[in-house]
N, C-alpha and C positions, 0 to 999 in steps of 0.2 A: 760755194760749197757749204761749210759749216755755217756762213753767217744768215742762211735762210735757214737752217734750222732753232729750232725754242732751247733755250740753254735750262737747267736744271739746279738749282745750289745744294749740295749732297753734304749732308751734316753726321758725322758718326757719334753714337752715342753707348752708355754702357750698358744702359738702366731705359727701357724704349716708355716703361710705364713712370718714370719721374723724370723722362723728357717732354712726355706730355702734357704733365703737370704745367709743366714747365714753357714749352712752346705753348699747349692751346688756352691755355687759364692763367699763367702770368702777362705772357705777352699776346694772348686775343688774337692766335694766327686763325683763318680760318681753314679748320680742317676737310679734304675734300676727299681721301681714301685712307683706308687699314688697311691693313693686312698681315702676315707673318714677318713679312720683310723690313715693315716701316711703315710710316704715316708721310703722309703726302697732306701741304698746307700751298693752297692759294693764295698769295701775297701780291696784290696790285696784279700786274700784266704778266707774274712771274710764278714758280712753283717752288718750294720748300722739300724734300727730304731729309727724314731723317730717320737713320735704321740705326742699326745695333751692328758694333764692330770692336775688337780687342783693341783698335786704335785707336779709340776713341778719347780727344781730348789731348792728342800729340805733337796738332799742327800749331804753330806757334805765331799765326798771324790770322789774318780776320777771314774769315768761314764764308760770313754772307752776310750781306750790307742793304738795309734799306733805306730810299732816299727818302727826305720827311718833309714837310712843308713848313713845320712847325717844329725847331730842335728845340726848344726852349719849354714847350709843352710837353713834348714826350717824353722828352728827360727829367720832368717835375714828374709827371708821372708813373713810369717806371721807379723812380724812389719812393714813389708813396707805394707802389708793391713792393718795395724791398729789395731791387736792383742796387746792384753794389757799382759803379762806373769804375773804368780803368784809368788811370791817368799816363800819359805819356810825354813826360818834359822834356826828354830829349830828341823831340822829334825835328830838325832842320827848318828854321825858317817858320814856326807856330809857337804863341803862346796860348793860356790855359785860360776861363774866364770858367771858377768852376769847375762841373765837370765838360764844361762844352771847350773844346782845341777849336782854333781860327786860323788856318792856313789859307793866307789872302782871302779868296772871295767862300771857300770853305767853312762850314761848323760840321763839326764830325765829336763823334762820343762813343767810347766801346766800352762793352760789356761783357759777363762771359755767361754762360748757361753751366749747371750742375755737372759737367764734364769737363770743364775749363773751355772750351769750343770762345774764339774769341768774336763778337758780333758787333756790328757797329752799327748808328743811325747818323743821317745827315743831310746837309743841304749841301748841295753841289755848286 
């Protein structure tokens, strides 16, 4: 049923022209449509949305997660644009090295975009 269909990660935001900024020139997603509704970005095997919604920035856990081959690289790099990392100590069973969390065979790093929207990257 659903698992032969393409899943979607749907991002709301306030501000769709400083989300842009944001998703296609901070973080170098590739953008692959416009429109009134939102912008559509291809990420690896997978697809991005993100439109404009009054809720934007409500949900209080991670949005949409890419997985990295290099956490230690993208996370020097996004700082060097100016990415602020969340840090999370109380999370069960992980310590912090940094901004990178180690949960056993895990590195994971979240961050937020100009609506709060929470994002993560990592090695699984």
């Amino acid at each position: 049923m659903l698992g032969e269909g393409s899943v979607v990660a749907m991002i709301a935001v306030k501000d769709l022209d400083k989300a842009k900024d944001f998703y296609t020139d901070l973080l170098d997603l590739n953008q692959v449509d416009e429109n009134p509704g939102g912008i559509t970005y291809e990420c690896g095997g997978g697809t991005l949305f993100v439109y404009e919604s009054p809720a934007a920035g409500t949900n209080k856990a991670t949005s949409a997660w890419w997985g990295v081959d290099d956490i230690i690289g993208v996370v020097s790099e996004l700082k060097e644009k100016g990415v602020t990392f969340e840090h999370y100590d109380d999370l069960p069973g992980a310590h912090r090295e940094g901004d990178i969390h180690i949960l056993g065979p895990m590195r994971c790093a979240w961050f937020k975009d100009p609506d709060g929207n929470i994002l993560g990257v990592g090695i699984c």
